[in-house]
C-alpha positions as CSV (number, residue, x, y, z in Angstrom):
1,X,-0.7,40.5,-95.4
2,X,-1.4,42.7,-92.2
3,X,1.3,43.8,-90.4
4,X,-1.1,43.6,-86.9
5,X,1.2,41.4,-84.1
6,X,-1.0,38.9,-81.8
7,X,0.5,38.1,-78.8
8,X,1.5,34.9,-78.4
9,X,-0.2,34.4,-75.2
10,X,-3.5,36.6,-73.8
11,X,-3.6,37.7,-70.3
12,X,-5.6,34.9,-68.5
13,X,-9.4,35.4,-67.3
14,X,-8.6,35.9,-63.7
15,X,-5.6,38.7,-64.6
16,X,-8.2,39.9,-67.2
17,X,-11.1,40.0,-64.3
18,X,-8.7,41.8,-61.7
19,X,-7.8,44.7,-64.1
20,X,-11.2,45.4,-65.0
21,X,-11.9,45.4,-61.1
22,X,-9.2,47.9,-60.3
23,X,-10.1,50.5,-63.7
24,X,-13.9,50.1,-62.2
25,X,-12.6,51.1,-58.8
26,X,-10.7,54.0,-60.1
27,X,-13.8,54.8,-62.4
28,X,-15.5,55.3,-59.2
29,X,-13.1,56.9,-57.1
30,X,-13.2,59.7,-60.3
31,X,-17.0,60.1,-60.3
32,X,-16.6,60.8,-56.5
33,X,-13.4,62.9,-57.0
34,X,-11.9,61.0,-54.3
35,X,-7.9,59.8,-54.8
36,X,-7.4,56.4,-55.7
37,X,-3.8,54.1,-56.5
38,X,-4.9,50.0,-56.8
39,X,-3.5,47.5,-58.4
40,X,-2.0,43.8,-57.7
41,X,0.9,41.5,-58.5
42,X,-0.4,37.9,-59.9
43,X,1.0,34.5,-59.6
44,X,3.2,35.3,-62.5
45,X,4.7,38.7,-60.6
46,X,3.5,40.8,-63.4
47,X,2.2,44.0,-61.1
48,X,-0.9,46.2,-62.0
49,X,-1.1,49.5,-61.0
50,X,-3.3,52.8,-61.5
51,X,-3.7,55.8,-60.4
52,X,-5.9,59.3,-60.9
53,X,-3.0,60.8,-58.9
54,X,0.1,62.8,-60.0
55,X,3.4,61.2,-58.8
56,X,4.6,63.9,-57.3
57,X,1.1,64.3,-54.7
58,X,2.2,63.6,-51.1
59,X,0.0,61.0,-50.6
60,X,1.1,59.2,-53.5
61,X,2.4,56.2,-51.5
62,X,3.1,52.7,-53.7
63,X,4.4,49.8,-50.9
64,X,7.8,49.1,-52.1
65,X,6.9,45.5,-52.9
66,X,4.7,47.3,-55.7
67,X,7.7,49.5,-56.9
């Protein structure tokens, strides 16, 4: 027997669609070495965030209702 976990439940297709959009958006921002933070809260209040900047930059600026 494998000791491999499943989640009981899988992130649902629009929560699935939304991350991919945001890693594609910071894929981009990368290839143009520009500074990117996205990310989203869905229905559920689960928050998605990345980033291809350090914490401690300035200009890193989360709204608090992302925090």
């Amino acid at each position: 027997m494998s000791d491999l976990k499943v989640p009981d439940q899988l992130p649902d297709a629009q929560k699935l669609y939304a991350m991919s959009l945001v890693a594609k958006m910071k894929d981009q921002a990368d290839k143009c070495g520009a500074r990117f933070i996205g990310g989203f809260i869905a229905p559920d209040g689960e928050r998605f965030i990345m980033s291809n900047m350090e914490e401690d930059d300035p200009n890193y600026i989360i709204p608090d209702n992302l925090q």
